[in-house]
C-alpha positions, 0 to 999 in steps of 0.5 A: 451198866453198873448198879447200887442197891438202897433201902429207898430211892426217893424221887423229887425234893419237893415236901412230900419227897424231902419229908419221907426222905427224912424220917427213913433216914432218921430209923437208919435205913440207906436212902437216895433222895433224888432232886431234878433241879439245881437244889432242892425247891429250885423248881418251886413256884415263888410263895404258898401258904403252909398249915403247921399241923402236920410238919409239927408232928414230925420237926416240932417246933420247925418254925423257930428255925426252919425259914418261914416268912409270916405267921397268917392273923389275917384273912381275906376273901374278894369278889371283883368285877373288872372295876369293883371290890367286894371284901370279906376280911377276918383277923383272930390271934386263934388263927395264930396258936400253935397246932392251928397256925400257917405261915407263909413260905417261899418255896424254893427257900423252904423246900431247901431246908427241907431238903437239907434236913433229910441230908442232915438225918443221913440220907443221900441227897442228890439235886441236878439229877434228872431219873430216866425212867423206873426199872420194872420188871413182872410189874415190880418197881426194882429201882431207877435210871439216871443217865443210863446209870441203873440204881435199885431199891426195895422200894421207889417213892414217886413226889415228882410233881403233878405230872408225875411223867415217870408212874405215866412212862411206867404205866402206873398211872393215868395221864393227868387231864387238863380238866384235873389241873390249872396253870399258875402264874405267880409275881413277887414284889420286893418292899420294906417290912414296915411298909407290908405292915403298915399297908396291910395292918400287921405286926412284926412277923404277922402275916395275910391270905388274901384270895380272890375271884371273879374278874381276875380269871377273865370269867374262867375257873380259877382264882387269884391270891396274894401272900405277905412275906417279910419283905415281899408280897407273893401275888399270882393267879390259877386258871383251869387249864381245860376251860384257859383257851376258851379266853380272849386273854393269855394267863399273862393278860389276866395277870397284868389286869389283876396287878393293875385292878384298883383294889391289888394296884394299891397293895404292890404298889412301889414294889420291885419286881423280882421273881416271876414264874409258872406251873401246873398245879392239881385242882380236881380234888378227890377226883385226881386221885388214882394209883397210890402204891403197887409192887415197889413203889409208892406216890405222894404229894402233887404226884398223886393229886393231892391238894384241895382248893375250896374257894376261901382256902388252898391247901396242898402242903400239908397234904405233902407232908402227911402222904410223904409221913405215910409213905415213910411209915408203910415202908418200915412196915413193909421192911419189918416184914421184909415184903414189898409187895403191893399187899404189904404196901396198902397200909399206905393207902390205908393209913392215908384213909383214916387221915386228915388228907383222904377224908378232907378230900372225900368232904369237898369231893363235890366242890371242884364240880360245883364250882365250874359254874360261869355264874360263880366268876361272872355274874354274882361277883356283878351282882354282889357289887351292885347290891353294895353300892346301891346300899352305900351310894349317895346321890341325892335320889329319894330312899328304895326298900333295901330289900327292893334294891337288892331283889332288882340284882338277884332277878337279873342273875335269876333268883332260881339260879341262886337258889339252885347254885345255893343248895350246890354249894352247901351239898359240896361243903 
C-alpha cells in the first residue's frame, strides 16, 4: 500500500468539514479534505435555513456572493389538525439586520460553494471518495483508508454526518440511537418569484420560515416546515425515528396529507415538483452529544449531535459552522505545540463550552424530553382549534362567556395536564 502524510485529513464536505478545511488551509497547513458524493453538498437534503452569525465571522460578508436564497423577514408558526389551522406569524426588518439575519439556502448549492472555497484557500479537496475506515493504532487516530489506499495525518476531522459509521467502526463513539434522531422527507416546488412574493407577502430577496405541528406527523414527534427560495418552495417534514413504526401512515403517507392540507395546498399550489429527497437528521439535543476529540482526531458538525429543534426554531447549521471553526482553531493549537494528544486536543471541547453551541445546547437540555408528550401533537393542537373557532364562528346561537367557551376545551384535554405540561415546557426554555 502506498502512503501520504497531511497536516489534516477532513472527513465529509458538508459545512462543519468545508469550514475546518478552509481556515486550516487558509494559516498554510497541507490539508485533504474528503467528500463521499459527486461534489461537495451533493448528499444534502434540499433546502434549510442558515443563522449568518457564525459563518460572518469567518467570510465576512458571505452573503454577497456566496449562493443564498432568501434573507428570512418573516416568521411563522402553525397548529394543525387534520382539517384546521391555527397560526402565529411574525414579521420584523430586526429579523433581517446584519449579525441577527438568515437566510434561506439550498444545501447542495451552498455546501458546494463552500467546499470550493476551502479548494480555493489551497486545501486539497476530493469528492466521489468514499474512506474505508480510520487507521488506528494504540487508540491514536493516524490517518484514513480509501480503496485500500492508506492516507496519514497528525490529525482526523470527522463531519461525516449524523451516523458518523467511521468514529462507530473505530470504537470512538456510540451507536446513534433511533430515539436520538428523525427521519426527513423534504419536496421542492418550482414557482416564479413574483408568485412566492405575492403568496407569501414578501419583497424582492425577502424571505419566510414557516413551521408546523400537529396533524402533519400523524400525532407523532416531530414537525413539518416550509422555506421560501428565489424560485422555489422547500417543504418537508421530521419524525422521530423511535416513535415512526408506532403510525398507520409511512413518512410518505404523512407527507402527501401535509401537501394536500387546506392551509399548505394553497402555498404549493401550481408548483412543479423537482427535487424530493430523504435523511436522518439529529433531534435529541444535548443528549447526543458524546465523544468529541481523543488521540488524533476531532468531531463536529451532524457527526457529533450537534443541532437543536426547539419547536418554533431548527438550528443546526450554525452549529456546523462554529464546531468545524473550533476544531480548526484547536488543531493549530495542538501544532503550535506539535502535540496531538487528546490532552492537547481538549481545547476543542473547551472552546466549544465557553461557545454559543455548548451553552445553547445545555439550555434547551430538557426540551427534547418535554416534547415527546402525545398531547403537544394530538390534543392541544384540537383544542386550540375549537377554542378559536367558537370565538370566530357565527351561526345565529345566543353569546357563551368566552371564558366558558374556552374552559369547556381546556376540561376536555384535562386543565391538570395543561398546567403540568405548562410548567414543563417553561422549565425546558
Amino acid at each position: 500500500m502506498s502512503e501520504e502524510k497531511f497536516d489534516v485529513i477532513v472527513v465529509g464536505g458538508g459545512l462543519a468539514g468545508s469550514t475546518a478545511a478552509y481556515i486550516l488551509a487558509e494559516q498554510g497547513l497541507e490539508v485533504l479534505l474528503i467528500e463521499r458524493g459527486n461534489y461537495g453538498g451533493s448528499k444534502n437534503m434540499t433546502g434549510g435555513r442558515l443563522y449568518s452569525h457564525s459563518l460572518e465571522k469567518i467570510i465576512p460578508n458571505f452573503a454577497e456572493e456566496a449562493p443564498v436564497e432568501r434573507r428570512v423577514v418573516k416568521e411563522a408558526v402553525t397548529m394543525m389538525t387534520e382539517n384546521d389551522a391555527v397560526t402565529f406569524n411574525f414579521r420584523s426588518p430586526r429579523l433581517a439586520e446584519t449579525g441577527s439575519d438568515s437566510y434561506v439556502v439550498l444545501r447542495g448549492e451552498f455546501d458546494r460553494w463552500l467546499f470550493d472555497k476551502a479548494e480555493e484557500e489551497g486545501a486539497i479537496a476530493t469528492s466521489g471518495i468514499k474512506v474505508d475506515e480510520l487507521i488506528v493504532e494504540n487508540k491514536k487516530v493516524k490517518g484514513v483508508i480509501c480503496g485500500g489506499e492508506e492516507m496519514l495525518a497528525d490529525v482526523v476531522i470527522l463531519a461525516d454526518g449524523v451516523n458518523s459509521l467511521l468514529a462507530e467502526k473505530a470504537g470512538l463513539r456510540p451507536r446513534v440511537k433511533p430515539s436520538q434522531v428523525a427521519v426527513g422527507a423534504k419536496e421542492v416546488y418550482e414557482l416564479p418569484s413574483k408568485v412566492i412574493e405575492d403568496r407569501f407577502g414578501l419583497e424582492e430577496n425577502e424571505g419566510a420560515a414557516w413551521l408546523f405541528a400537529g396533524s402533519p406527523t400523524n400525532g407523532l414527534v416531530g414537525g413539518g416546515f416550509l422555506y421560501t427560495n428565489k424560485q422555489s418552495i422547500s417543504i418537508g417534514m421530521v419524525v422521530n425515528l423511535e416513535r415512526i413504526g408506532e403510525s398507520d401512515k409511512t413518512i410518505e403517507d404523512m407527507m402527501n396529507e401535509f401537501t394536500k392540507h387546506p392551509e399548505v395546498a394553497p402555498l404549493i399550489k401550481d408548483g412543479k415538483l423537482v427535487e424530493r429527497s430523504g435523511h436522518v437528521v439529529p433531534e435529541a439535543g444535548l443528549s447526543m452529544v458524546s465523544t468529541l476529540y481523543g488521540d488524533g482526531f476531532l468531531i463536529c458538525g451532524d457527526a457529533a449531535g450537534f443541532c437543536l429543534n426547539i419547536g418554533y426554531m431548527v438550528r443546526g447549521m450554525d452549529f456546523a459552522i462554529a464546531s468545524g471553526e473550533m476544531a480548526a482553531k484547536a488543531v493549530l493549537k495542538a501544532r503550535e505545540k506539535e502535540d496531538f494528544s487528546s490532552a492537547t486536543l481538549k481545547i476543542y471541547k473547551d472552546m466549544l463550552d465557553e461557545s454559543f453551541v455548548m451553552k445553547d445546547l445545555s439550555l434547551y437540555k430538557k426540551f427534547p424530553s418535554f416534547m415527546d408528550n402525545p398531547r403537544i401533537f394530538n390534543e392541544y393542537p384540537e383544542m386550540l382549534s375549537n377554542i378559536m373557532a367558537d370565538m370566530f364562528i357565527v351561526n345565529g346561537n345566543h353569546g357563551i362567556p368566552l371564558r366558558k367557551k374556552a374552559m369547556k376545551h381546556i376540561k376536555s384535554v384535562g386543565l391538570l395536564n395543561l398546567v403540568k405540561d405548562g410548567l414543563r415546557g417553561v422549565k425546558s426554555i
